[in-house]
Biopython code that builds the backbone (N, CA, C, O; Angstrom):
import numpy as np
from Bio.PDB.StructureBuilder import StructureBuilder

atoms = [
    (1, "UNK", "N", (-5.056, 37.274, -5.129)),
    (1, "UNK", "CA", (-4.189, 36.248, -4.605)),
    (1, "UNK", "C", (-4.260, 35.020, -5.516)),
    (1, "UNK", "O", (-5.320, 34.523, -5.896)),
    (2, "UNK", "N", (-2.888, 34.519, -5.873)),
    (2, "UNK", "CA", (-3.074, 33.521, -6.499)),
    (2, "UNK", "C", (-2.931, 32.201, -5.617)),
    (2, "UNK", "O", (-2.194, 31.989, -4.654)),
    (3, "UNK", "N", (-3.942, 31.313, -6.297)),
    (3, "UNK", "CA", (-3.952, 29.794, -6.011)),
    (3, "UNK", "C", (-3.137, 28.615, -6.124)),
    (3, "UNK", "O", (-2.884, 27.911, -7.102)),
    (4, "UNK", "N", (-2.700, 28.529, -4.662)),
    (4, "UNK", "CA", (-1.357, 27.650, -4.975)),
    (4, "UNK", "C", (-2.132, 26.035, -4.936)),
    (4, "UNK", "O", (-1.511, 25.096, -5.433)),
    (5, "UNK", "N", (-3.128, 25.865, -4.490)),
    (5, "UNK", "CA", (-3.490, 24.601, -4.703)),
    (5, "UNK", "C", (-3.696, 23.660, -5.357)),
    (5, "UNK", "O", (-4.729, 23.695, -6.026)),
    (6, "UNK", "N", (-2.775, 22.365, -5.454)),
    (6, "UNK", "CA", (-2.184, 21.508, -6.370)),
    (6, "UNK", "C", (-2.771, 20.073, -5.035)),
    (6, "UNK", "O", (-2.750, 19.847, -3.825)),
    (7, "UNK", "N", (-3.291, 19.385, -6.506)),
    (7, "UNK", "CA", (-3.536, 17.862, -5.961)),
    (7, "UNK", "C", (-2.419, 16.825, -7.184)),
    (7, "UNK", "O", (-1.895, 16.950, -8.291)),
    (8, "UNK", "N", (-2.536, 15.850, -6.109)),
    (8, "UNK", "CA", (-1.726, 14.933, -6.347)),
    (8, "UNK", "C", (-2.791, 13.577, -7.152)),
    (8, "UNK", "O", (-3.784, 13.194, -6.533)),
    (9, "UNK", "N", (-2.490, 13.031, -8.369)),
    (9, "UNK", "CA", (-3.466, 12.234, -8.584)),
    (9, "UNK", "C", (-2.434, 10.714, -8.899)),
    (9, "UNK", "O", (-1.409, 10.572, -9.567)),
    (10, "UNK", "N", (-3.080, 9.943, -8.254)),
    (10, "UNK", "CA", (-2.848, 8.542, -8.373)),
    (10, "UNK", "C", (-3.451, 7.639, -8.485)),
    (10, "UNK", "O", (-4.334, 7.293, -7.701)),
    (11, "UNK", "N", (-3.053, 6.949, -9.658)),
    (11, "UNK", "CA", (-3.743, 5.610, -9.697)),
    (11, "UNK", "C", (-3.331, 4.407, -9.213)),
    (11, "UNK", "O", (-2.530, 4.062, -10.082)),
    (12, "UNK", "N", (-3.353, 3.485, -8.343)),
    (12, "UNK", "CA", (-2.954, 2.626, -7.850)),
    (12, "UNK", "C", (-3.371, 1.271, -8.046)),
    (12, "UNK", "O", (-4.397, 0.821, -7.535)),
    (13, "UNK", "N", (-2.197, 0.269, -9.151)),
    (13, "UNK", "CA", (-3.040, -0.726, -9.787)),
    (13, "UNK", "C", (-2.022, -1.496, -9.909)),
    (13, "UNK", "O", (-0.927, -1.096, -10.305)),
    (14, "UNK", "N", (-2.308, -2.809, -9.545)),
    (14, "UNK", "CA", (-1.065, -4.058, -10.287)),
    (14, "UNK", "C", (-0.905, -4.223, -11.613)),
    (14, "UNK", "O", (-0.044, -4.927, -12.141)),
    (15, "UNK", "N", (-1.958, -3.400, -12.310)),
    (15, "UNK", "CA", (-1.402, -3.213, -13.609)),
    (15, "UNK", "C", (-1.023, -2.158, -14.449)),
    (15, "UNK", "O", (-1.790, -1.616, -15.244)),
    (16, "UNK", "N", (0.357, -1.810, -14.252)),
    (16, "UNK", "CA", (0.461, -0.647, -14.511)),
    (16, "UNK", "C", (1.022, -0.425, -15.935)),
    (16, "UNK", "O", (1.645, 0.578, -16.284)),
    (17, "UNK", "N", (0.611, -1.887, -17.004)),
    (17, "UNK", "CA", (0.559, -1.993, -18.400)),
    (17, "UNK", "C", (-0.094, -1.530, -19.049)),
    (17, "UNK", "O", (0.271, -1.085, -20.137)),
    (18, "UNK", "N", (-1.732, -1.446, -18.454)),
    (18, "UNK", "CA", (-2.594, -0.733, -19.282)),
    (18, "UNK", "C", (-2.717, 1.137, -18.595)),
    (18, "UNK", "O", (-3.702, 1.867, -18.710)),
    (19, "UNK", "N", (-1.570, 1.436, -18.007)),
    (19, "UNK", "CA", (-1.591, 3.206, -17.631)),
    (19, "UNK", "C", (0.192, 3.352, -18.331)),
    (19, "UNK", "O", (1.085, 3.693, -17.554)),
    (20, "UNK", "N", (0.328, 3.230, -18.946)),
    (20, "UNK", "CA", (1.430, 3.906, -19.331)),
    (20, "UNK", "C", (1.965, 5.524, -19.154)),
    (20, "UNK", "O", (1.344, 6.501, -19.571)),
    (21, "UNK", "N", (3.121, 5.554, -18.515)),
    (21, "UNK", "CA", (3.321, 6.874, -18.672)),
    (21, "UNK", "C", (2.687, 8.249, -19.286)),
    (21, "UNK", "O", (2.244, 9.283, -18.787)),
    (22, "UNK", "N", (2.885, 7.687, -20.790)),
    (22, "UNK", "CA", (2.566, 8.398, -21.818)),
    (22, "UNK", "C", (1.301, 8.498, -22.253)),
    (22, "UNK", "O", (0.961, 8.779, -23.402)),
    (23, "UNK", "N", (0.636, 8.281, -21.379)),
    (23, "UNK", "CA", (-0.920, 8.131, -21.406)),
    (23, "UNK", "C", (-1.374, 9.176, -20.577)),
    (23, "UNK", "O", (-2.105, 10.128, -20.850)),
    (24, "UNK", "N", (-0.615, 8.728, -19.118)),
    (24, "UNK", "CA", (-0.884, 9.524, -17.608)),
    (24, "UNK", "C", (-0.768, 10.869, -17.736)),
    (24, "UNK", "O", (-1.677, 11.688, -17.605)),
    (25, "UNK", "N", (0.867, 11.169, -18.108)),
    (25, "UNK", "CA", (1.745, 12.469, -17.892)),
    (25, "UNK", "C", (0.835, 13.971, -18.192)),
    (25, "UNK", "O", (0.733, 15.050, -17.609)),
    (26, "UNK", "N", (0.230, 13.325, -19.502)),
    (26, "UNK", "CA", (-0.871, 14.999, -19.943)),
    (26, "UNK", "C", (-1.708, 15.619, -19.097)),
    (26, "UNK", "O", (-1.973, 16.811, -18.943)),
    (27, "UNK", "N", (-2.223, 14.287, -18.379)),
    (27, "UNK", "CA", (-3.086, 14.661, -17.144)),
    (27, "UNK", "C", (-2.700, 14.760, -15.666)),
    (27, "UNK", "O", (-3.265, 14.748, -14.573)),
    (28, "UNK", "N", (-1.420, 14.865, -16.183)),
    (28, "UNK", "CA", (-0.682, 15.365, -14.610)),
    (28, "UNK", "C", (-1.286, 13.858, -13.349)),
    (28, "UNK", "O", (-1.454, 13.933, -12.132)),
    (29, "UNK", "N", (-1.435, 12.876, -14.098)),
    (29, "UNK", "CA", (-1.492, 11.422, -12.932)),
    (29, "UNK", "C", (-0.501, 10.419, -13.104)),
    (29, "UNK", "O", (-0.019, 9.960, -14.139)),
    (30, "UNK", "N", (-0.262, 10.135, -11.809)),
    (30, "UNK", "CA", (1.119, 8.827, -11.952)),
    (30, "UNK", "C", (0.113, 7.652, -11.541)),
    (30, "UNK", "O", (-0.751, 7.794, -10.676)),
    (31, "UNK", "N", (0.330, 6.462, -12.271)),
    (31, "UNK", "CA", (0.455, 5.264, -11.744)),
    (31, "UNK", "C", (1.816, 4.857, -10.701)),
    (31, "UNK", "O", (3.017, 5.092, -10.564)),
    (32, "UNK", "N", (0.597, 4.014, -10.043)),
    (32, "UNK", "CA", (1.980, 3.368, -9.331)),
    (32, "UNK", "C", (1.393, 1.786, -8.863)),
    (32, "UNK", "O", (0.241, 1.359, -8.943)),
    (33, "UNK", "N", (2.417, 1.219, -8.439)),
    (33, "UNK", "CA", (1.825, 0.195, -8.006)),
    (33, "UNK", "C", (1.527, -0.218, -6.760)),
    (33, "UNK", "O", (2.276, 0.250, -5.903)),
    (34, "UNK", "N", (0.442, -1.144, -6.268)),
    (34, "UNK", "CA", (0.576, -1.294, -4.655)),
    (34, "UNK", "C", (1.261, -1.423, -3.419)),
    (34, "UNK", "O", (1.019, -1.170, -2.238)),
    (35, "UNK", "N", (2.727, -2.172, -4.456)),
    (35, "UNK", "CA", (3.588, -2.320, -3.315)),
    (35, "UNK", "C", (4.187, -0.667, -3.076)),
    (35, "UNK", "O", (4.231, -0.030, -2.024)),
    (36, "UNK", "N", (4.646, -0.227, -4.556)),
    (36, "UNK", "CA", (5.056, 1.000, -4.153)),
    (36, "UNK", "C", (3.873, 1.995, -3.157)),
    (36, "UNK", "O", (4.426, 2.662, -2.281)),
    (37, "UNK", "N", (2.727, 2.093, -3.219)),
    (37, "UNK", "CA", (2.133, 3.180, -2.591)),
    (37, "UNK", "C", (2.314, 2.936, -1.237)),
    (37, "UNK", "O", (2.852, 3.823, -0.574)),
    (38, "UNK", "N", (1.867, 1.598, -0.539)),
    (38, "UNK", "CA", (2.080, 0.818, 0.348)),
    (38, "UNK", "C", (3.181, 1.438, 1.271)),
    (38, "UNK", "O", (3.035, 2.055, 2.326)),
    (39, "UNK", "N", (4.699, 1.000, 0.366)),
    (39, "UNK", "CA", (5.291, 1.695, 1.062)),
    (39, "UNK", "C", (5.779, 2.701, 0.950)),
    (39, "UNK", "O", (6.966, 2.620, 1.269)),
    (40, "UNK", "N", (5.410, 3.957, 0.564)),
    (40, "UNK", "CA", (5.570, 5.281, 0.596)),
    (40, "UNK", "C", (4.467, 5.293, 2.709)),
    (40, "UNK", "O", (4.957, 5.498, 3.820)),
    (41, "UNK", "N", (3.495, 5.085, 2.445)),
    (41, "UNK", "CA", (2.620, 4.855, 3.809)),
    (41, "UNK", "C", (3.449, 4.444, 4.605)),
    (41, "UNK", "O", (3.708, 5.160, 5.572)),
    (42, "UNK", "N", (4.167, 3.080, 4.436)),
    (42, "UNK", "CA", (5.097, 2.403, 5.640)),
    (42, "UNK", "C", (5.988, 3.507, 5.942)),
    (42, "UNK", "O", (5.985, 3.973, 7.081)),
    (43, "UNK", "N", (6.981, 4.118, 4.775)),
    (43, "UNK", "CA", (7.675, 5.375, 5.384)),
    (43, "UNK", "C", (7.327, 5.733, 6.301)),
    (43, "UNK", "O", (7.814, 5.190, 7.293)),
    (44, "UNK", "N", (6.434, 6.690, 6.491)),
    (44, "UNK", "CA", (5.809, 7.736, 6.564)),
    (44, "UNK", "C", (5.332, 7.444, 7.910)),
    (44, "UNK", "O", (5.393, 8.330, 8.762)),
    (45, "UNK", "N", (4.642, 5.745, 8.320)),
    (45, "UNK", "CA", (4.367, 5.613, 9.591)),
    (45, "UNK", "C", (4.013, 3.986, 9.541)),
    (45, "UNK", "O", (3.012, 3.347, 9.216)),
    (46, "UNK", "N", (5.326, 3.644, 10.021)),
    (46, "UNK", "CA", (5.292, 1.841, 9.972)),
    (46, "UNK", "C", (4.682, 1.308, 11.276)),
    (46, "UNK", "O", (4.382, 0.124, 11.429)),
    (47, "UNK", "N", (4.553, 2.054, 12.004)),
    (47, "UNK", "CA", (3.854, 1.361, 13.378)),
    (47, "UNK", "C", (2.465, 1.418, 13.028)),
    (47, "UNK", "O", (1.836, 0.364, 12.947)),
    (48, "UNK", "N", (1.725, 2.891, 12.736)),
    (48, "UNK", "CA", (0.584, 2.877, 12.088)),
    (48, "UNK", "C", (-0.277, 1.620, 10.936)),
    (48, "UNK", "O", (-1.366, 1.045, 10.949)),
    (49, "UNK", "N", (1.175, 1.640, 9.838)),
    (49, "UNK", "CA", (0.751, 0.020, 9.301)),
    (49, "UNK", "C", (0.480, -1.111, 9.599)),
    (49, "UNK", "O", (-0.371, -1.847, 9.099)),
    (50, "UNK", "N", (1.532, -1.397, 10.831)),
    (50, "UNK", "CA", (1.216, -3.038, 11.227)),
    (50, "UNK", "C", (0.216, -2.716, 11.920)),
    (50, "UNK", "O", (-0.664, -3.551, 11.711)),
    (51, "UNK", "N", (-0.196, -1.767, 12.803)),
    (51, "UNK", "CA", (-1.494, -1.864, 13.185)),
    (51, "UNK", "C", (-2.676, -2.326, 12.902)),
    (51, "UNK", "O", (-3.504, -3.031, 13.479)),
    (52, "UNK", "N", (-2.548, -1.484, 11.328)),
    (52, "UNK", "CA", (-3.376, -1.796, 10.575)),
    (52, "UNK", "C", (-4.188, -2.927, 10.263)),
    (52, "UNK", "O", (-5.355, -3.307, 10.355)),
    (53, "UNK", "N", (-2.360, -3.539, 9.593)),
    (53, "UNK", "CA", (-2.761, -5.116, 9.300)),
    (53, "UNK", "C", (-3.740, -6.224, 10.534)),
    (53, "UNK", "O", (-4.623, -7.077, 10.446)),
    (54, "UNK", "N", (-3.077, -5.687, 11.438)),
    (54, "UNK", "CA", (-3.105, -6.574, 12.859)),
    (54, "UNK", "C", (-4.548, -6.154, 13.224)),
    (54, "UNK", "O", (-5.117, -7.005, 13.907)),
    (55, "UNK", "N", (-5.218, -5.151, 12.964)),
    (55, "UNK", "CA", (-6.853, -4.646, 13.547)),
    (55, "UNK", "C", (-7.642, -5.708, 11.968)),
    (55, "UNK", "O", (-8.586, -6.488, 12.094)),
    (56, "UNK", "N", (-6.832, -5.373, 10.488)),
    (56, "UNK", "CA", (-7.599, -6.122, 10.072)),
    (56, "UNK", "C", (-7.559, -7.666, 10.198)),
    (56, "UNK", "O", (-8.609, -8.229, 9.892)),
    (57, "UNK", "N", (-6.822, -8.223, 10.482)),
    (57, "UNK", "CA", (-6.718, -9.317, 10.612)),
    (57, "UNK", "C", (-7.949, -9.701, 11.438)),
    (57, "UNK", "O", (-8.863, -10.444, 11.080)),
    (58, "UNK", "N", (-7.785, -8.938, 12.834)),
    (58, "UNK", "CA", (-8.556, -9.704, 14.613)),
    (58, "UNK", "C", (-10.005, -9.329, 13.688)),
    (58, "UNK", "O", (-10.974, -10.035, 13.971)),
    (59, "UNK", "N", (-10.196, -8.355, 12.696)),
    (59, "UNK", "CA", (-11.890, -8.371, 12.775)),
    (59, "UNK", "C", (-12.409, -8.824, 11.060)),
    (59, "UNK", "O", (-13.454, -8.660, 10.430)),
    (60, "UNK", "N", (-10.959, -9.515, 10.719)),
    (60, "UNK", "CA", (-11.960, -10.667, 9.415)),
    (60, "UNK", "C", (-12.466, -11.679, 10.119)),
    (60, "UNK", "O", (-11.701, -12.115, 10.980)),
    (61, "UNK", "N", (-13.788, -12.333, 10.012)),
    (61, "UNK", "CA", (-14.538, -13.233, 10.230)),
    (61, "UNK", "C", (-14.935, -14.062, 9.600)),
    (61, "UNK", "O", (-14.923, -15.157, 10.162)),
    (62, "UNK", "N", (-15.414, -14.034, 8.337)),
    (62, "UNK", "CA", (-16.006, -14.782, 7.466)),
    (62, "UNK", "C", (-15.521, -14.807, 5.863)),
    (62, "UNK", "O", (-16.159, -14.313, 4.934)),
    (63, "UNK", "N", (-13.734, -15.777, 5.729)),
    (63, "UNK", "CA", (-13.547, -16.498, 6.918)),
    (63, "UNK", "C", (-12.329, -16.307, 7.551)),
    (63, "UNK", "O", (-11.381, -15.954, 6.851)),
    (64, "UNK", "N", (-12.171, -16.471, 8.731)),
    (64, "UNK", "CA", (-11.439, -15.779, 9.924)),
    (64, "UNK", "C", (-9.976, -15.958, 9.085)),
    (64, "UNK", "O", (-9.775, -16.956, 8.393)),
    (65, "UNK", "N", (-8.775, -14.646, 9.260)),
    (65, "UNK", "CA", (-7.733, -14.881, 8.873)),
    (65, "UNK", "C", (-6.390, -14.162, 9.922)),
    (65, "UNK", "O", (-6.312, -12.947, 10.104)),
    (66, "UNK", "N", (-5.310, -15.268, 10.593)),
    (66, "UNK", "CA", (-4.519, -14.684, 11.069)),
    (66, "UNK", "C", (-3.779, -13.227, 10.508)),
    (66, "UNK", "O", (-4.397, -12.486, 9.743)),
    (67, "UNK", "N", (-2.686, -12.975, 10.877)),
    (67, "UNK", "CA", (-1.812, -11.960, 10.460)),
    (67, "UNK", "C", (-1.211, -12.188, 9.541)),
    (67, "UNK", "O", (-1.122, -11.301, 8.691)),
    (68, "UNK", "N", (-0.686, -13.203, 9.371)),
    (68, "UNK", "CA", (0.094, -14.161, 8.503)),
    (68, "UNK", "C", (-0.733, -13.967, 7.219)),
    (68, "UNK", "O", (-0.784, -13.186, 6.269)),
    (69, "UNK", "N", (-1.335, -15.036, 7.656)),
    (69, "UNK", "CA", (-2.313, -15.560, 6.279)),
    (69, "UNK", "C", (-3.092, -14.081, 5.229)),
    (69, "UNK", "O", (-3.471, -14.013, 4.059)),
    (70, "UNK", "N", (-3.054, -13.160, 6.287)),
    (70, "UNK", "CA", (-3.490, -11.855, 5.555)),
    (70, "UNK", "C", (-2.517, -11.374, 4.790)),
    (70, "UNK", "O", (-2.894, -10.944, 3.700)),
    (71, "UNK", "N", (-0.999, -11.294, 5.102)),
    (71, "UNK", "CA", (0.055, -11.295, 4.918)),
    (71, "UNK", "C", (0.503, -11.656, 3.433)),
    (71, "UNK", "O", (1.119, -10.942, 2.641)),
    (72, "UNK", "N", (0.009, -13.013, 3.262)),
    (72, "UNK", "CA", (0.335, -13.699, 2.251)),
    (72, "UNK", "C", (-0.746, -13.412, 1.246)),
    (72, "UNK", "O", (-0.205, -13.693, 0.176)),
    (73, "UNK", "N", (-1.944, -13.019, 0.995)),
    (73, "UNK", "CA", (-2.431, -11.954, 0.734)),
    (73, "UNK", "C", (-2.219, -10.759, -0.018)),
    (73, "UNK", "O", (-2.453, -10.628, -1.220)),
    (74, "UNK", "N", (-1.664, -9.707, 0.927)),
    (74, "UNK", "CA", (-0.886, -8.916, 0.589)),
    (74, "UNK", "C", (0.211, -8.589, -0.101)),
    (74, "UNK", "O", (0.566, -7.630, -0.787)),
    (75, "UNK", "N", (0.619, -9.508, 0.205)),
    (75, "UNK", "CA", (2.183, -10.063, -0.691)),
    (75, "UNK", "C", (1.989, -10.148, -2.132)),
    (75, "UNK", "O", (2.950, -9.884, -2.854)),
    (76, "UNK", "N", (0.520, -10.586, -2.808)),
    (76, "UNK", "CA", (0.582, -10.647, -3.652)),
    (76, "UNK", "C", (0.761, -9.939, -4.936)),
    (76, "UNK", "O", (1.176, -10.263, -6.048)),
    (77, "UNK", "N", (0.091, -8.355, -4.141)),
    (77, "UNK", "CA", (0.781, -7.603, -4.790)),
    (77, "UNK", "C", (1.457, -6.335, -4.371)),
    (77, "UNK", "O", (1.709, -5.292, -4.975)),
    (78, "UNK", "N", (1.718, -6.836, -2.882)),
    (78, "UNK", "CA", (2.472, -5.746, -2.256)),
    (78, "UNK", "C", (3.921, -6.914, -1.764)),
    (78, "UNK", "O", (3.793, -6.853, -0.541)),
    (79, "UNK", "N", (4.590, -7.441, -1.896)),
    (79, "UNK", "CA", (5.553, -8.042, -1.405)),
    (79, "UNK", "C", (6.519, -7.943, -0.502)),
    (79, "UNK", "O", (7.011, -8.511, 0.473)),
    (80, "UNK", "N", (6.645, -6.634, -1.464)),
    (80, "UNK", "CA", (8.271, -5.474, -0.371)),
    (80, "UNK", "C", (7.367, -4.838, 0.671)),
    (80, "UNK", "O", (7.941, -4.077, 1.450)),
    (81, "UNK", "N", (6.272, -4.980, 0.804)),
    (81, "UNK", "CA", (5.566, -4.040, 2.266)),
    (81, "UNK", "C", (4.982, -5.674, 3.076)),
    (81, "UNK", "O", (5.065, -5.683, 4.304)),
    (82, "UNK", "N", (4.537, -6.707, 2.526)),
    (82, "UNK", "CA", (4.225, -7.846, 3.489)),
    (82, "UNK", "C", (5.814, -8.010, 4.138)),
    (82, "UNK", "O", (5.885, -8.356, 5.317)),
    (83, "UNK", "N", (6.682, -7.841, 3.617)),
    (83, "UNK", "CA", (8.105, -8.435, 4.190)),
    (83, "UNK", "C", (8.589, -7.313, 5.699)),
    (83, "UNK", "O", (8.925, -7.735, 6.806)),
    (84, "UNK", "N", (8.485, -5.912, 5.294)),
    (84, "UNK", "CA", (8.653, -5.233, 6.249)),
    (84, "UNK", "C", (7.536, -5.429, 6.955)),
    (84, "UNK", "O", (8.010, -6.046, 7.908)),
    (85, "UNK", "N", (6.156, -5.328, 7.213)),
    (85, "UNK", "CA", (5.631, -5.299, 8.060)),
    (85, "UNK", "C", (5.986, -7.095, 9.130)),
    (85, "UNK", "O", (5.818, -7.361, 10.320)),
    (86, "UNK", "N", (6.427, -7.798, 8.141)),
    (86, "UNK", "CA", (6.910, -8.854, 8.669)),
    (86, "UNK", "C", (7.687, -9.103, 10.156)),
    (86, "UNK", "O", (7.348, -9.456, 11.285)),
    (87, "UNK", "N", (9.115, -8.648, 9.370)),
    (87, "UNK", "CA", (9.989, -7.873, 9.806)),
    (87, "UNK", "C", (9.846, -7.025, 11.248)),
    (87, "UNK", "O", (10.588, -7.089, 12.228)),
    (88, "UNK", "N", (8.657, -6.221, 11.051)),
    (88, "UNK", "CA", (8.703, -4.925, 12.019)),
    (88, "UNK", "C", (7.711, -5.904, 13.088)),
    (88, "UNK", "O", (7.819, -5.731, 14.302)),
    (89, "UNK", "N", (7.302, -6.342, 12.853)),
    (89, "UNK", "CA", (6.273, -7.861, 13.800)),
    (89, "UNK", "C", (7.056, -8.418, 14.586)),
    (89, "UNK", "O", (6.640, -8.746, 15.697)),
    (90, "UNK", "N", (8.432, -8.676, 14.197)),
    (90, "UNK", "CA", (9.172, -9.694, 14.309)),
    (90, "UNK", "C", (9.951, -9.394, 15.970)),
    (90, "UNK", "O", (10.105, -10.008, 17.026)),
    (91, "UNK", "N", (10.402, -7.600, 15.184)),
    (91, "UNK", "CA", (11.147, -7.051, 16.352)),
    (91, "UNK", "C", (10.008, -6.282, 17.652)),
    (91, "UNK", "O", (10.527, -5.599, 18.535)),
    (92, "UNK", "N", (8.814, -6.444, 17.632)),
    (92, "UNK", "CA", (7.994, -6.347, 18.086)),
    (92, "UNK", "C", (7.489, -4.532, 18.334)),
    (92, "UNK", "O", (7.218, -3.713, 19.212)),
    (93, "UNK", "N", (7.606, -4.684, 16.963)),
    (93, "UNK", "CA", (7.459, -3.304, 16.775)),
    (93, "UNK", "C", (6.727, -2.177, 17.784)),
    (93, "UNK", "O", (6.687, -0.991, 17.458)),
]
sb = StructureBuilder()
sb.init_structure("model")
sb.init_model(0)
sb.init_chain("A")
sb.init_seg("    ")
for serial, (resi, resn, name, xyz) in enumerate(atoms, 1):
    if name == "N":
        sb.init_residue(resn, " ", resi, " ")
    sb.init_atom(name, np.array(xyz, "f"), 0.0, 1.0, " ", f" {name:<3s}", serial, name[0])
structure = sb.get_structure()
């Protein structure tokens, strides 16, 4: 029997200057970046995300950070996923 088992390899980095394609491709790995992986996840299950955010938020402590402020955060290098989870907050997801 042959082996169909195939992994998926990703690197996930705001800098996706020093992974160039043509670096990756031989070794069968994609870069991508945070916002993109982010939201491939939001796809996949956006209620699950804001959860997320919202459990990490209530149990940063030291030092304590709303939803928001985590938000902005995030944004920095996820932007297009701080905006939807925004968004999905908004309509009370």
């Amino acid at each position: 029997m042959e082996d169909d088992t195939r992994a998926l390899v990703l690197i996930v980095t705001a800098n996706l200057k020093d992974f160039p394609p043509e670096a990756l491709d031989p070794h069968q790995i994609e870069g991508i970046s945070p916002d993109r992986f982010l939201r491939l996840l939001y796809h996949h299950a956006p209620g699950a995300m804001v959860d997320i955010v919202v459990r990490q938020a209530a149990e940063l402590r030291n030092p304590p950070l709303s939803v928001e402020r985590l938000l902005v955060g995030i944004a920095r290098d996820a932007p297009t996923i701080a905006d939807a989870i925004r968004v999905r907050m908004a309509a009370g997801y």
